[in-house]
C-alpha positions as CSV (number, residue, x, y, z in Angstrom):
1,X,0.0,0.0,0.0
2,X,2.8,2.3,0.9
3,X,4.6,1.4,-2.4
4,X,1.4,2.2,-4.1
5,X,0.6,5.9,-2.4
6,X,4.6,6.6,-3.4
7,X,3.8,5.8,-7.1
8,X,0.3,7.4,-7.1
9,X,2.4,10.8,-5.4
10,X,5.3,10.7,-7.8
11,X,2.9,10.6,-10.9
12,X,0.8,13.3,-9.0
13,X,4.3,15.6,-8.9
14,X,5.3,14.5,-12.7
15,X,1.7,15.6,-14.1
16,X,1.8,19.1,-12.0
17,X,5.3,20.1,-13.2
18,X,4.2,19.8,-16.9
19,X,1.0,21.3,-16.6
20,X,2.5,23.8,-14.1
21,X,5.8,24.5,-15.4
22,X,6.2,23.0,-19.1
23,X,3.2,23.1,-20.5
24,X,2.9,27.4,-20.0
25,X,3.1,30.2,-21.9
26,X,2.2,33.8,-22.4
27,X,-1.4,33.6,-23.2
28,X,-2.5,31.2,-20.8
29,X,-0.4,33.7,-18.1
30,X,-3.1,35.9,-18.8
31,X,-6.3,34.1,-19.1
32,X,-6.0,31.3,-16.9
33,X,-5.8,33.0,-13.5
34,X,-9.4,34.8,-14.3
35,X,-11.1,30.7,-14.8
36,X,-10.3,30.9,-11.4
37,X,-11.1,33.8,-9.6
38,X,-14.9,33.7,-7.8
39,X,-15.2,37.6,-9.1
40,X,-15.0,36.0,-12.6
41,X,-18.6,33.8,-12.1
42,X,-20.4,35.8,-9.9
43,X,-22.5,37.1,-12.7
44,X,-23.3,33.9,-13.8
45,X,-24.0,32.8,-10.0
46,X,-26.4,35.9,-9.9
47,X,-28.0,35.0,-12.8
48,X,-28.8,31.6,-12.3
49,X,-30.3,32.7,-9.0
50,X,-32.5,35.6,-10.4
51,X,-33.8,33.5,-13.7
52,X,-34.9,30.8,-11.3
53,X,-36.7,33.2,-8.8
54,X,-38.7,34.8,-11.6
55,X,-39.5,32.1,-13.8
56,X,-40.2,28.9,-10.8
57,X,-41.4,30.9,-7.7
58,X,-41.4,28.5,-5.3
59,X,-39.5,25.7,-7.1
60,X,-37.0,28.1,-8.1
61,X,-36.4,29.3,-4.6
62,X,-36.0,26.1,-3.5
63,X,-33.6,25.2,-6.0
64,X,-31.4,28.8,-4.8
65,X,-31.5,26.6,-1.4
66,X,-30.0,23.7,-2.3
67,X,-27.8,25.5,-4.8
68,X,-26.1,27.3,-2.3
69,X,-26.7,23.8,0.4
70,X,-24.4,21.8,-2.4
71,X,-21.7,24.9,-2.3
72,X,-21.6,24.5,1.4
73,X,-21.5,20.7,2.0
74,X,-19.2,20.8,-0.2
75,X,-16.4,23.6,0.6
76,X,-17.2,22.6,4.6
77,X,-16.2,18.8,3.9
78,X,-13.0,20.0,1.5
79,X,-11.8,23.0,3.6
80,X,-12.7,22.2,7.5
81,X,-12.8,18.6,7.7
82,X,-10.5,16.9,5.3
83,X,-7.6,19.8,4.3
84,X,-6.6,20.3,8.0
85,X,-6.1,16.1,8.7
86,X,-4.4,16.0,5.5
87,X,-1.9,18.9,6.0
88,X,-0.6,18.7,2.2
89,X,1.5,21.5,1.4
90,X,0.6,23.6,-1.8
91,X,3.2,23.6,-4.4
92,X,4.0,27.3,-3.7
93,X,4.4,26.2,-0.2
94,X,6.4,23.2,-0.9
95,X,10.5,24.1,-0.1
96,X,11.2,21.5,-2.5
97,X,9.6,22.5,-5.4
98,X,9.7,26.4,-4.9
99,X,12.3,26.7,-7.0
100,X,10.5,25.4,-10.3
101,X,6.7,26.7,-9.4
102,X,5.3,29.0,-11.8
103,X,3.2,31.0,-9.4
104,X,0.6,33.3,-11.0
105,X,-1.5,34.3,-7.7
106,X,-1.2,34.6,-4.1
107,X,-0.4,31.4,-2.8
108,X,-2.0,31.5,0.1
109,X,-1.5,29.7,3.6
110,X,-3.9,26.7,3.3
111,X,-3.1,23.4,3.2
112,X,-3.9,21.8,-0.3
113,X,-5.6,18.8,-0.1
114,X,-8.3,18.0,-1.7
115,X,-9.0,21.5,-3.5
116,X,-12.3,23.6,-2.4
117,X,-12.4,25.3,-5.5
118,X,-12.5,22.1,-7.7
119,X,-14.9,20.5,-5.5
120,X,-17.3,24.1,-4.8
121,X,-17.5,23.9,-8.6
122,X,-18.3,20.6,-9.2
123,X,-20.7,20.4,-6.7
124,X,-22.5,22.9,-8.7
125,X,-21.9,21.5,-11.7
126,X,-23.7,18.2,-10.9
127,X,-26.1,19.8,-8.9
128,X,-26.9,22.1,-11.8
129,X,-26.4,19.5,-14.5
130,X,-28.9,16.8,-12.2
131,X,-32.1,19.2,-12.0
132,X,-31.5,20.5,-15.6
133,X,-30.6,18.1,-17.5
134,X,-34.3,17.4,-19.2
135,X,-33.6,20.7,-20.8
136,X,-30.7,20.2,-22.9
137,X,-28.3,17.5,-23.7
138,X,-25.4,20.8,-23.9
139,X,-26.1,21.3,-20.1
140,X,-24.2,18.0,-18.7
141,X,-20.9,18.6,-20.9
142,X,-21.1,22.4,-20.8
143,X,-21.5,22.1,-17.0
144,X,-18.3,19.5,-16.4
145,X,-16.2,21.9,-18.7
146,X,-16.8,24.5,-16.8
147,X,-15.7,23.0,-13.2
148,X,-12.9,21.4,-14.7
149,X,-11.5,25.0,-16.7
150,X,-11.8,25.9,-12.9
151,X,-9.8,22.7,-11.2
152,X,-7.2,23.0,-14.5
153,X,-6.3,26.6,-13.5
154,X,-6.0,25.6,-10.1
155,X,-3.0,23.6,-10.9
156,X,-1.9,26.0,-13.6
157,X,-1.6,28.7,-11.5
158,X,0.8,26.4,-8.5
159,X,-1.4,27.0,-5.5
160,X,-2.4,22.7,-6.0
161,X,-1.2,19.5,-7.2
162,X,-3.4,17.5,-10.1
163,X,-4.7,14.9,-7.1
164,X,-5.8,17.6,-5.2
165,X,-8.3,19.0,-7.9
166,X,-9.3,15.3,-8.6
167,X,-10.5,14.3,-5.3
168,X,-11.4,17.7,-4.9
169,X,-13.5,17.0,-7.9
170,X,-14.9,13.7,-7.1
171,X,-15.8,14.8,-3.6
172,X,-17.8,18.2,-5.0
173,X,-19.7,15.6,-7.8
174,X,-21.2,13.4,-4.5
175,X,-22.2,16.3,-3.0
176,X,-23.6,17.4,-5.8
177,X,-25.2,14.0,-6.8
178,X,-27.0,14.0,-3.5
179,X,-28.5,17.2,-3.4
180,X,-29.7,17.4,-7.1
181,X,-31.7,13.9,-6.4
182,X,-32.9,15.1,-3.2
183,X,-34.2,18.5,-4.7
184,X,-35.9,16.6,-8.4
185,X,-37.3,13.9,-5.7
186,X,-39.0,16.9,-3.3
187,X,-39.4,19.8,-5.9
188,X,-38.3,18.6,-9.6
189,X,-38.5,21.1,-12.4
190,X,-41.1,19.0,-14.3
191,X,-43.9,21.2,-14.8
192,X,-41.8,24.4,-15.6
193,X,-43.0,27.1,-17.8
194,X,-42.8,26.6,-21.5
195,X,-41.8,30.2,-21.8
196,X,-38.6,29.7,-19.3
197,X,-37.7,26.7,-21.3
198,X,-37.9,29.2,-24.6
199,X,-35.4,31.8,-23.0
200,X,-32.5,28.8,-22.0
201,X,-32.8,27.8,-25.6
């Protein structure tokens, strides 16, 4: 098992030095760092939350509930219960690999594992993804490229490793797995307006 973890953690360091540190360049300097920056989505956060308030009333409030429940479950079980028995070390942090990090943002003194922003975003994703998905076959894969642009910068920028965005990732989809079947099994959007379905087309 040891043997194993050591493997998994040196394929872990070989994949964040390329996408950190090899695979970079001038453009991606300047875009990347915005995929992940919460300023960057909030006006897609707000609208999500007004367009479901106007158009669902009480089913659309609801689903503002559990949208911001999934966020929550999901950044409390990344950030306060897992990162601090972990004590992981972000790149930026790491005195080993200081030298070679290509660090674009503040690195921040949090521990790194898993990520909160890879599994916050997934979380939503899914969640989204699970109580939408009768209204467009675009909405799963537009959804999952979306949290995983976020999770890619993460490590592009060299505040976290490629695991860290993974399990970050797979922790934020269960969260979000379990709230978008609780909220379609108590409230469902299956009697929405036909005019609201109009306007997401």
């Amino acid at each position: 098992m040891q043997k194993l973890l050591e493997t998994l953690i040196g394929w872990d360091y070989a994949a964040w030095y390329y996408l950190n540190t090899v695979w970079q360049n001038d453009v991606l300097d300047a875009i990347v760092p915005y995929l992940r920056n919460q300023w960057t989505w909030a006006p897609l956060y707000l609208f999500l939350l007004l367009f479901m308030t106007i158009n669902f009333g009480r089913k659309g409030w609801m689903w503002c509930v559990f949208f911001l429940l999934t966020f929550a479950i999901a950044d409390q079980l990344s950030a306060t219960l897992i990162k601090p028995y972990v004590h992981r070390l972000r790149p930026c942090n790491n005195p080993y690999l200081q030298q070679f990090v290509h660090l674009l943002v503040p690195c921040g003194s949090g521990y790194s594992f898993p990520s909160s922003h890879a599994a916050n975003h997934f979380a939503l994703a899914v969640f989204g993804s699970i109580t939408w998905q009768r209204h467009g076959k675009w909405i799963w894969p537009a959804s999952l490229l979306w949290a995983a642009s976020v999770a890619y910068a993460q490590v592009y920028v060299g505040v976290h490793f490629p695991l860290d965005v993974v399990c970050g990732g797979i922790l934020g989809a269960l969260a979000g797995i379990v709230t978008g079947k609780v909220y379609n099994k108590v409230y469902g959007l299956h009697k929405e307006k036909t005019e609201a379905i109009a306007s997401v087309h």
